[in-house]
VOPALUM-883241 format. One record per residue (C-alpha): residue in three letters; x, y, z. Coordinates in Angstrom, 1 decimal, padded with zeros to 4 digits, always signed. Layout:
+-----+--------+--------+--------+
!   r !     c1 !     c2 !     c3 !
+-----+--------+--------+--------+
! ALA !      X !      Y !      Z !
...
+-----+--------+--------+--------+
//
This chain:
+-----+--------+--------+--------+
!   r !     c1 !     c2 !     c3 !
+-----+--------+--------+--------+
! UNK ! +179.7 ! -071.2 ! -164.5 !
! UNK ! +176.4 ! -069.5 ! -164.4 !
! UNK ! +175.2 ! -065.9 ! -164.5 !
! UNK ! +173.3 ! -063.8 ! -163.8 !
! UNK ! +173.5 ! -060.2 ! -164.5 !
! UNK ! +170.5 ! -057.9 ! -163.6 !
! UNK ! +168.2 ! -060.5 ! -164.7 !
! UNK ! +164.0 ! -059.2 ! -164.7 !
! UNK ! +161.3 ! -060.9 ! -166.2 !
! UNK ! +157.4 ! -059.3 ! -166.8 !
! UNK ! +154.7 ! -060.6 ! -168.8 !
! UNK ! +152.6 ! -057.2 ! -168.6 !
! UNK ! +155.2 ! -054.8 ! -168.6 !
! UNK ! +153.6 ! -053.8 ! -165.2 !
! UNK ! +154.6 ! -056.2 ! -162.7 !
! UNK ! +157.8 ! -058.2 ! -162.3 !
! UNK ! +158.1 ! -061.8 ! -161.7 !
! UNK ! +161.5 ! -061.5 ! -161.4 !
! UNK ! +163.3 ! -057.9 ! -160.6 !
! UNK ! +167.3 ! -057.7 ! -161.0 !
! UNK ! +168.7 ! -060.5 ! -160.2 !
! UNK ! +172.1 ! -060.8 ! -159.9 !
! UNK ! +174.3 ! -063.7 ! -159.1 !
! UNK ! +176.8 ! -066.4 ! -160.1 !
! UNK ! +176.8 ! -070.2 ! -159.9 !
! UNK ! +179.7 ! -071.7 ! -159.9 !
! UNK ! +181.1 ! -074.6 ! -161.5 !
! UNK ! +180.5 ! -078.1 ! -159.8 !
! UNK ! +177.8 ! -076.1 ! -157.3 !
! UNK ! +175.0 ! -077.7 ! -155.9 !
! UNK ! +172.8 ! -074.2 ! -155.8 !
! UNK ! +169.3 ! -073.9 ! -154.4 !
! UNK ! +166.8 ! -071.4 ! -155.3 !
! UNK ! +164.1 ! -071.6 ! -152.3 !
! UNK ! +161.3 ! -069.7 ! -151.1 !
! UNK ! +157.5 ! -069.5 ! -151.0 !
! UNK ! +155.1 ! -070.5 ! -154.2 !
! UNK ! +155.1 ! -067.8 ! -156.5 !
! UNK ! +158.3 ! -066.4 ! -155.7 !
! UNK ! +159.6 ! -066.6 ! -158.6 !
! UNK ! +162.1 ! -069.6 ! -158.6 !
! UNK ! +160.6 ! -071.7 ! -161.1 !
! UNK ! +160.1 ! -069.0 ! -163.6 !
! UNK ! +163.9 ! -068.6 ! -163.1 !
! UNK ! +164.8 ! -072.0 ! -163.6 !
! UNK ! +162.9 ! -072.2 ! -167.2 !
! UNK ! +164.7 ! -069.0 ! -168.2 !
! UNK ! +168.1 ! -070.5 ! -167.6 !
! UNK ! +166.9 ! -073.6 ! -170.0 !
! UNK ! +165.3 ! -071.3 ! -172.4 !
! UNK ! +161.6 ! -072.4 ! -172.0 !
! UNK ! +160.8 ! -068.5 ! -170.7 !
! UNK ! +162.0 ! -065.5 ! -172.6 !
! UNK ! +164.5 ! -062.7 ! -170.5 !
! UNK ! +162.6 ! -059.1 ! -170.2 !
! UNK ! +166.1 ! -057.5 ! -169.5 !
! UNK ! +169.3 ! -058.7 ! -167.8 !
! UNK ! +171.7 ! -061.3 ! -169.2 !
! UNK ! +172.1 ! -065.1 ! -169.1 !
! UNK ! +175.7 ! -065.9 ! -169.0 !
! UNK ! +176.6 ! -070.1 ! -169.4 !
! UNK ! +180.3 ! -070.1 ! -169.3 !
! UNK ! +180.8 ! -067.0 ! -170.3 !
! UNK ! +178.4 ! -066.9 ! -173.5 !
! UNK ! +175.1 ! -064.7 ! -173.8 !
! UNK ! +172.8 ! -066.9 ! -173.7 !
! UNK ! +169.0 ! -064.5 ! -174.0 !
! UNK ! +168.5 ! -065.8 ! -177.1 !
! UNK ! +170.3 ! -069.1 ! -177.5 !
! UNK ! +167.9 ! -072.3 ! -178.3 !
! UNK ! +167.4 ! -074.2 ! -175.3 !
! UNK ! +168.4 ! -077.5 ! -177.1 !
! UNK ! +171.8 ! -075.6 ! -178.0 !
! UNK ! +173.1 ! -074.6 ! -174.0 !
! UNK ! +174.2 ! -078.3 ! -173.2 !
! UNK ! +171.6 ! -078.5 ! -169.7 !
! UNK ! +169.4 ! -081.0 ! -168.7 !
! UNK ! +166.6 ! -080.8 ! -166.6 !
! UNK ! +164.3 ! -083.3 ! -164.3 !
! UNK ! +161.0 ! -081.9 ! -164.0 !
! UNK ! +158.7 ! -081.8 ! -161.1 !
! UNK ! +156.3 ! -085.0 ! -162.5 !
! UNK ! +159.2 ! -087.1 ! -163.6 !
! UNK ! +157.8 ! -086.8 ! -167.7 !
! UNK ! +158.4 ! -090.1 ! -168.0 !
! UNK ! +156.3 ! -092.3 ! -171.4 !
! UNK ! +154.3 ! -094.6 ! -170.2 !
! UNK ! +154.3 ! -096.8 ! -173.5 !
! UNK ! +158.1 ! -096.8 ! -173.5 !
! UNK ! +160.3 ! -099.0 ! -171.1 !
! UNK ! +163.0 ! -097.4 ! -168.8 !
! UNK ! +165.7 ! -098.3 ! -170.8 !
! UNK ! +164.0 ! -096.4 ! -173.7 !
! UNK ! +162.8 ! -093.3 ! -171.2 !
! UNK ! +166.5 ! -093.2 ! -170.3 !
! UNK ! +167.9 ! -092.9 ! -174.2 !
! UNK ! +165.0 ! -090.4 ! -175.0 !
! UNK ! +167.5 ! -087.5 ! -175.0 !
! UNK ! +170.1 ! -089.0 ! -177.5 !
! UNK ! +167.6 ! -090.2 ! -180.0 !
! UNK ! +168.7 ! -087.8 ! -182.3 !
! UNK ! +172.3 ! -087.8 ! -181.4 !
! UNK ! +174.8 ! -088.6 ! -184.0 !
! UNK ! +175.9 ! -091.2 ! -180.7 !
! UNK ! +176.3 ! -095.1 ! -181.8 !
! UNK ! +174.0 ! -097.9 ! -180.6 !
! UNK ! +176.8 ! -099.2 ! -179.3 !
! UNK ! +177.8 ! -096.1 ! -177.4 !
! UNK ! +174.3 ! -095.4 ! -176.6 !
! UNK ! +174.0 ! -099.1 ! -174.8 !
! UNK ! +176.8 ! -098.3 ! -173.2 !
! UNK ! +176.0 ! -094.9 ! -171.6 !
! UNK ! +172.2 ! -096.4 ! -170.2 !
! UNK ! +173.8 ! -100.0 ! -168.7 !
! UNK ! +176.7 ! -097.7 ! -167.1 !
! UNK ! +174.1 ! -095.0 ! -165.7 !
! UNK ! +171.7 ! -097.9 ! -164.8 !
! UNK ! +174.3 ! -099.3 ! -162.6 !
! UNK ! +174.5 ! -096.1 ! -160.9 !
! UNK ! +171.5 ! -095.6 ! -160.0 !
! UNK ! +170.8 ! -099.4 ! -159.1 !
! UNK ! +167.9 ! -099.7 ! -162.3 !
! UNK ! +169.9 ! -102.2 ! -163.9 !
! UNK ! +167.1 ! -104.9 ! -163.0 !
! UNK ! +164.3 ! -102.3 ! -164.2 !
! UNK ! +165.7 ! -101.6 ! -168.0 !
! UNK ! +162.5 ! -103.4 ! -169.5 !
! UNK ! +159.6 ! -102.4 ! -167.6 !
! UNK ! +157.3 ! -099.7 ! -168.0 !
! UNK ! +156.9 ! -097.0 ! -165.9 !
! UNK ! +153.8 ! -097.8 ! -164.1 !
! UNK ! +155.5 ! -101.2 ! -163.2 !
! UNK ! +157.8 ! -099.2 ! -161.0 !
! UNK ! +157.7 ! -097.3 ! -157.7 !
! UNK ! +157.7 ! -093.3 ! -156.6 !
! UNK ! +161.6 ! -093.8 ! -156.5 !
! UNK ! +162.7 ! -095.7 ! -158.9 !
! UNK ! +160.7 ! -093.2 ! -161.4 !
! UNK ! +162.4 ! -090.6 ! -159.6 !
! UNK ! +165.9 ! -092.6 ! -160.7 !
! UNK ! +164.7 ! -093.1 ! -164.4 !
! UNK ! +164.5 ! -089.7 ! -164.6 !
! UNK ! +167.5 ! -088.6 ! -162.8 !
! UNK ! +169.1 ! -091.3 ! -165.3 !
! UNK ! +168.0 ! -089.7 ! -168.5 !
! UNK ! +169.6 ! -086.4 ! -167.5 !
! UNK ! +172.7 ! -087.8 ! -166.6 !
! UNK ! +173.0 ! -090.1 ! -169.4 !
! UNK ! +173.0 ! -087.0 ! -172.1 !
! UNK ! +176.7 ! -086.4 ! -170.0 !
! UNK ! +175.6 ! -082.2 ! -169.8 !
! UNK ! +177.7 ! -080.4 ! -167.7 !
! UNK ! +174.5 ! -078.3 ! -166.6 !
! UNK ! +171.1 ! -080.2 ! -164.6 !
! UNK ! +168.7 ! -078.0 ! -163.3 !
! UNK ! +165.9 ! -079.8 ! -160.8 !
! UNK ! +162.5 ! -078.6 ! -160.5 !
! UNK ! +161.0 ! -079.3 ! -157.0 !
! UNK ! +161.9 ! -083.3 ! -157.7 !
! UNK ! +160.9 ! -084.6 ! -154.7 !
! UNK ! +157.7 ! -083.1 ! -153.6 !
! UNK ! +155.8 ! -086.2 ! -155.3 !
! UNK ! +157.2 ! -089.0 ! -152.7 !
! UNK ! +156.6 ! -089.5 ! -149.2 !
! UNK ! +158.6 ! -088.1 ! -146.2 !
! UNK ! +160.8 ! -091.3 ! -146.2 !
! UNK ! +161.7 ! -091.8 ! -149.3 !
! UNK ! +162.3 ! -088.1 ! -150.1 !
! UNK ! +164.8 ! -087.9 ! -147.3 !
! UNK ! +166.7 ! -090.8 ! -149.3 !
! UNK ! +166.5 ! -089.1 ! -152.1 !
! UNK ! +168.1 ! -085.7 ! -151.4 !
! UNK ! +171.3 ! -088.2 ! -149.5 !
! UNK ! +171.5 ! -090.2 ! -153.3 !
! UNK ! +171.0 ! -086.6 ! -155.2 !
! UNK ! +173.6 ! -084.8 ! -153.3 !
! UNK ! +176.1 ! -087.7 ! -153.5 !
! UNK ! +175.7 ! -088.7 ! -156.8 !
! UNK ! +176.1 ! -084.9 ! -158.1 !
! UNK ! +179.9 ! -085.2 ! -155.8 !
! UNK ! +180.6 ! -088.2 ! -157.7 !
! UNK ! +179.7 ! -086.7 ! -160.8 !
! UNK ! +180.8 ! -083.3 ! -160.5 !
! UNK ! +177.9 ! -081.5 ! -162.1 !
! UNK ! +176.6 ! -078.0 ! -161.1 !
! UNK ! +173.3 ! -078.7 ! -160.4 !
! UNK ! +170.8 ! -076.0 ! -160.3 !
! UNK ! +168.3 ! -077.1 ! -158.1 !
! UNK ! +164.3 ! -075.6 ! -157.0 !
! UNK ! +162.5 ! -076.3 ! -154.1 !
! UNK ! +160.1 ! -074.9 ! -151.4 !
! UNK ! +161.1 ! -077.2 ! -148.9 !
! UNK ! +163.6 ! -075.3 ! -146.6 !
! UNK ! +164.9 ! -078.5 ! -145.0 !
! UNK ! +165.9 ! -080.2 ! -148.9 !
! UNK ! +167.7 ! -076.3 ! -149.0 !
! UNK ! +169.4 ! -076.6 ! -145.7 !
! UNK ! +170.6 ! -080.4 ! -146.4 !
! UNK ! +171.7 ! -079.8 ! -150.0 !
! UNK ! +173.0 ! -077.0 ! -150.7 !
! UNK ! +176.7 ! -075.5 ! -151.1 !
! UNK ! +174.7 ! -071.8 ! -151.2 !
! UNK ! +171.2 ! -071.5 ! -151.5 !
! UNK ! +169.6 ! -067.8 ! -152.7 !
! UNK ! +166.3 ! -067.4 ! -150.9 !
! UNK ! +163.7 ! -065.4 ! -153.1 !
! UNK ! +160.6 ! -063.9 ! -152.3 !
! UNK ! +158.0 ! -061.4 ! -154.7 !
! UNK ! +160.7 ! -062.0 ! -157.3 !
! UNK ! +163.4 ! -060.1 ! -155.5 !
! UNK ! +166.7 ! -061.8 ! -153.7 !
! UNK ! +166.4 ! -062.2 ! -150.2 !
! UNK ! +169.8 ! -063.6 ! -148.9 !
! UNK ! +172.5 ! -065.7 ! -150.7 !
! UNK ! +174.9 ! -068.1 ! -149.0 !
! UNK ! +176.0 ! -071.0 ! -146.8 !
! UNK ! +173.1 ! -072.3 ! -145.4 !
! UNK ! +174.7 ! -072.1 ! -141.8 !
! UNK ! +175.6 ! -069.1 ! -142.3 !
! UNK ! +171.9 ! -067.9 ! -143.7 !
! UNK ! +170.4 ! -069.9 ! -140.4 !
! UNK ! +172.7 ! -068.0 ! -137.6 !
! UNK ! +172.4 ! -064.6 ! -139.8 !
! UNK ! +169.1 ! -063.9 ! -141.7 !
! UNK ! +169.0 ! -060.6 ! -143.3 !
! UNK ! +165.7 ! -059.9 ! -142.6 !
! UNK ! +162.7 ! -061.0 ! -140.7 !
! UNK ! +161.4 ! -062.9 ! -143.9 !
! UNK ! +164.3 ! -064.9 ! -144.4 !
! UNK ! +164.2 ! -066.1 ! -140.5 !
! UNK ! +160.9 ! -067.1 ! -140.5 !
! UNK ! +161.0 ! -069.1 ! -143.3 !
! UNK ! +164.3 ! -070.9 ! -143.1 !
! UNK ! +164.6 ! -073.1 ! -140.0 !
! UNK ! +162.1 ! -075.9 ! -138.5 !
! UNK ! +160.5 ! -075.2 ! -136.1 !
! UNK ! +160.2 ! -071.4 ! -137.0 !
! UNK ! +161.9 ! -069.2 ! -135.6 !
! UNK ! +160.4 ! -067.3 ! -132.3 !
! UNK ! +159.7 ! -063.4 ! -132.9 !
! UNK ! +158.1 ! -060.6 ! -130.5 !
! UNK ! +157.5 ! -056.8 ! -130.9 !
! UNK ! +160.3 ! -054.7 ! -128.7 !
! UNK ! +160.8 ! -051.0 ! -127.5 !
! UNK ! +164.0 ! -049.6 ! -127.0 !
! UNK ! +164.5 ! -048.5 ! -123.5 !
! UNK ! +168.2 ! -047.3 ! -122.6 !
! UNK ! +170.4 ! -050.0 ! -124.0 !
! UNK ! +167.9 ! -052.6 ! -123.1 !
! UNK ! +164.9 ! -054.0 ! -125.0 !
! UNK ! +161.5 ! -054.2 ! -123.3 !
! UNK ! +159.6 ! -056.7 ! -124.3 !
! UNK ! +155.5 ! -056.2 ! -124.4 !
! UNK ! +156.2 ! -054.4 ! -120.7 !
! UNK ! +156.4 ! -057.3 ! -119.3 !
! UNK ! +160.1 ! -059.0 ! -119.9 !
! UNK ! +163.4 ! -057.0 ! -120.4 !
! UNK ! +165.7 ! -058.6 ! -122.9 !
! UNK ! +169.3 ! -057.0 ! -121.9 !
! UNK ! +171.6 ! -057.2 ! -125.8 !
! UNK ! +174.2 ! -055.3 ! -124.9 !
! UNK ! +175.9 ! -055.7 ! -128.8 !
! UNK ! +173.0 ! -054.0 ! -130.6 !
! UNK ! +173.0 ! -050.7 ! -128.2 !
! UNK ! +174.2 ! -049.0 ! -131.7 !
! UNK ! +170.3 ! -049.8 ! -132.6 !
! UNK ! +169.1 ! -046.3 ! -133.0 !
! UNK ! +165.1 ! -047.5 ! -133.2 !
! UNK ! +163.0 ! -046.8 ! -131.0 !
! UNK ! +160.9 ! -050.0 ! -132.1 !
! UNK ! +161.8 ! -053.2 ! -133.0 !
! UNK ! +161.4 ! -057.1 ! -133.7 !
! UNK ! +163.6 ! -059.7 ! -131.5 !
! UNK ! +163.7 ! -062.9 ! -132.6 !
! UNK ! +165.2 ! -066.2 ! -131.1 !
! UNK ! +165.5 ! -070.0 ! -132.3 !
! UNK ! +163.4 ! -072.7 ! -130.5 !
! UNK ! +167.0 ! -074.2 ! -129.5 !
! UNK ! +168.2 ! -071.7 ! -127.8 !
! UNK ! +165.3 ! -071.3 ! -125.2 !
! UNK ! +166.5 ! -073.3 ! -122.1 !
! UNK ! +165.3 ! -074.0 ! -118.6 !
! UNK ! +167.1 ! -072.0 ! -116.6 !
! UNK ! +169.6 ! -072.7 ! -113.6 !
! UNK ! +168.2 ! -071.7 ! -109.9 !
! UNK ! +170.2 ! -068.6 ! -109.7 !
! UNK ! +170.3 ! -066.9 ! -112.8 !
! UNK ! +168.3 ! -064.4 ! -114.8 !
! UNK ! +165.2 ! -066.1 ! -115.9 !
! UNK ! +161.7 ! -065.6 ! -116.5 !
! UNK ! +158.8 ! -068.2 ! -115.6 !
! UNK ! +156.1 ! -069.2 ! -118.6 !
! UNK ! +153.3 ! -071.4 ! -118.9 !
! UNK ! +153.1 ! -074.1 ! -120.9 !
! UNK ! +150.4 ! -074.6 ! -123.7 !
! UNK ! +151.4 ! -077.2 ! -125.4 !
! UNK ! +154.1 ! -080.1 ! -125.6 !
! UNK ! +154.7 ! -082.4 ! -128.7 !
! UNK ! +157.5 ! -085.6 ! -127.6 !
! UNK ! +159.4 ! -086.7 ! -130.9 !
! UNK ! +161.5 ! -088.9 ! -128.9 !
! UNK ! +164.6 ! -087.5 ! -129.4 !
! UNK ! +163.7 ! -084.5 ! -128.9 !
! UNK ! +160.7 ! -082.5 ! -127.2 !
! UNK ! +158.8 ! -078.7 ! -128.5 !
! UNK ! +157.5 ! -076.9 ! -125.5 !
! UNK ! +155.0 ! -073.8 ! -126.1 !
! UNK ! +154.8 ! -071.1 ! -124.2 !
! UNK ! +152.6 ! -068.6 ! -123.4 !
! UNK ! +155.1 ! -065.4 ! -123.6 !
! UNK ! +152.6 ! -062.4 ! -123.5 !
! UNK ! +149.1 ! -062.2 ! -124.1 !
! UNK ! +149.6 ! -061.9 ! -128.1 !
! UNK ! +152.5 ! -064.0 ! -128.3 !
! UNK ! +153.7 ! -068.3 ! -127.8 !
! UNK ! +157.2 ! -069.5 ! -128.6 !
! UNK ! +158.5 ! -072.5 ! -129.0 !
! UNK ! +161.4 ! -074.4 ! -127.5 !
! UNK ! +163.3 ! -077.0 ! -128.3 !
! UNK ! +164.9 ! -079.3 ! -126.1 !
! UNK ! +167.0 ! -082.3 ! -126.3 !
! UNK ! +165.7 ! -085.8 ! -125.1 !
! UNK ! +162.4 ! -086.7 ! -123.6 !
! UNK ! +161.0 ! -084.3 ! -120.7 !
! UNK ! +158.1 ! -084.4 ! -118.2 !
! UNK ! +156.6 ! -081.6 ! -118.9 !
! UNK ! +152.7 ! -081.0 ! -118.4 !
! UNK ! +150.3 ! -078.4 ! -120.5 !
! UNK ! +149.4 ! -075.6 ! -117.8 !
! UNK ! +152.9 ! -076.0 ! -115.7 !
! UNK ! +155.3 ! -073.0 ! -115.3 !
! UNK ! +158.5 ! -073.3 ! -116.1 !
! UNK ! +161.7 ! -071.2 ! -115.6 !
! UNK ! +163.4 ! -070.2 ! -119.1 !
! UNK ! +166.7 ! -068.3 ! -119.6 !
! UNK ! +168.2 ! -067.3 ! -123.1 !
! UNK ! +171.8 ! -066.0 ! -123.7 !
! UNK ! +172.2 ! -062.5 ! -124.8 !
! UNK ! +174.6 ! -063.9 ! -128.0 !
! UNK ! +171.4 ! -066.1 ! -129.4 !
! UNK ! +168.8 ! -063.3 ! -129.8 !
! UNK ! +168.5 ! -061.2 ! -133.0 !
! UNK ! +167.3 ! -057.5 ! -133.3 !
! UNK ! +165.4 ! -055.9 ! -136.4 !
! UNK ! +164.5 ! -052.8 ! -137.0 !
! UNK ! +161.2 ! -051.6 ! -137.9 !
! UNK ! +161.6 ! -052.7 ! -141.6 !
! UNK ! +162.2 ! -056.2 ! -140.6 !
! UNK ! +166.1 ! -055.3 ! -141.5 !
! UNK ! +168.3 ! -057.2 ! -139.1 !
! UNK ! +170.9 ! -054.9 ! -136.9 !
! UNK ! +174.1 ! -056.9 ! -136.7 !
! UNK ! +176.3 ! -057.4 ! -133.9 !
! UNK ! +178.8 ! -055.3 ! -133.2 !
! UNK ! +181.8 ! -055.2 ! -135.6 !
! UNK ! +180.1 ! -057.8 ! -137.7 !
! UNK ! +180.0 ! -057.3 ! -141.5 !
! UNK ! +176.3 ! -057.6 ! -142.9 !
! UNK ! +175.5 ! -057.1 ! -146.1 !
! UNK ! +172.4 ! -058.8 ! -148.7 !
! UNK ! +175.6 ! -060.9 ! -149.7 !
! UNK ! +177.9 ! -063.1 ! -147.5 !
! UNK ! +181.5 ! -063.4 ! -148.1 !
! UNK ! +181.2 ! -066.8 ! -150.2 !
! UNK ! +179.3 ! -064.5 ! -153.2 !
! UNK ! +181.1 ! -062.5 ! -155.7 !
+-----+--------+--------+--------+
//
């Protein structure tokens, strides 16, 4: 287990990279840190392997202090960003980097790579260099060498963002199920909020250093804390429009009147309503709906993203399933449930629902 307890980091003693964070990764998790560049979740990352000093706060590794431990002393290993693999050595050599000055046996040794190279399907590669291979089978080598060292502890440092769409969607199926198979907590960085939704048992979403949200990344998608956190987790983005209270209904840019009956506890007078693509739908003949104009239409096939125009200021975008014959200019009638659309205050705080717990921590976090 991993933890964190009021953890800050400064390199000026003015401004804070990292301000109190507090949390704890448990053993055999797959936890992401995600959020924008310069968040914060890299610098976090080499703390936990020792490579950045702590400013205050404790680092916890099963239960030891760990502020001032050496970072070849807290049993981790790490892939980095740019693979680090040596060109001049071959991948069996690349993989056995780590134990070189091990007190481990050849024998041993030989054992560990051919066992690990059969696991990641580089049996075939163990004597060719690394320019001799592709964007994923580097990627392998070095997820080989961390798991070769057998440390409980791997921490991942945006490993993907070097290979193409393809291949990194691959890779984060072989990552996830090879950290099952091996049952290693894996700490895990990235700025890619799909590789965050797809992998991760929690994920803690950061921004200017501070905690966003922690949790299950359902549960972060269907209840963002704050406007920050659902615009930046879910693709395409989520749709947002400036309200005003009126009565227990929300008016919408005077033009559209959004009825949420379970946020009439809301006590602002201004707001921020917010609604997924998915959950805008053409609406039935004789229901409540209001018509919109289309600006643009993008057909994936399987699927098909409809803007439209929603007030002078403001497009959404809807997401419907299967191919539609929709043209740019055409009105069409939309419809959302009541139950889909989110209300935050003017802080960008989200109101919950009536009776709902909400809190900066869900129920999976200590």
């Amino acid at each position: 287990m991993i933890e964190f307890v009021h953890i800050s980091k400064t390199y000026d003693g003015k401004t804070f990279v990292i301000k109190d964070i507090s949390v704890q990764v448990k053993e055999g998790e797959f936890f992401v840190l995600v959020g924008p560049s310069g968040c914060g979740k890299s610098t976090l990352l080499r703390m936990i392997a020792g490579l950045e000093s702590i400013t205050s706060g404790q680092l916890k590794i099963a239960g030891r202090e760990m502020n001032n431990v050496e970072p070849s002393e807290r049993h981790l290993s790490m892939v980095f960003q740019n693979y680090a693999l040596y060109p001049h050595l071959t991948v069996q050599d690349n993989i056995l980097l780590g134990l070189y000055k091990s007190k481990i046996s050849k024998v041993e040794k030989r054992k560990r790579c051919s066992e690990v190279a059969e696991l990641l399907d580089l049996t075939h590669c163990l004597n060719k260099k690394p320019r001799h291979l592709s964007g994923g089978q580097r990627q392998r080598v070095a997820l080989a060498r961390a798991i070769v060292s057998q440390k409980p502890i791997c921490l991942m440092d945006e490993p993907l963002s070097n290979l193409d769409a393809k291949l990194r969607t691959h890779m984060r199926s072989y990552i996830r199920q090879l950290q099952r198979q091996l049952g290693m907590t894996i700490i895990y960085v990235t700025h890619d909020q799909v590789e965050a939704m797809t992998m991760a048992d929690r994920m803690m979403i950061l921004h200017e250093g501070k905690i966003q949200q922690i949790g299950d990344p359902l549960y972060v998608y269907n209840n963002p804390n704050n406007t920050f956190v659902a615009s930046f987790i879910g693709s395409p983005p989520i749709n947002m429009a400036r309200v005003h209270k009126l009565n227990d209904l929300f008016l919408l840019q005077q033009e559209w009147i959004v009825k949420v009956a379970h946020h009439v506890q809301a006590d602002n007078k201004y707001g921020t309503i917010a609604v997924r693509p998915e959950h805008i739908r053409l609406a039935h003949e004789n229901e409540p709906h209001v018509w919109l104009a289309v600006t643009h239409v993008e057909r994936l096939g399987t699927e098909t993203l409809v803007t439209l125009k929603l007030t002078e200021q403001d497009e959404w975008i809807a997401r419907w399933q299967g191919q539609h014959s929709i043209e740019i200019g055409q009105q069409v009638r939309i419809s959302i449930n009541d139950e889909h659309v989110l209300f935050f205050d003017e802080e960008g705080k989200r109101i919950a629902k009536e009776g709902e717990e909400h809190a900066v921590y869900d129920k999976t976090n200590n």
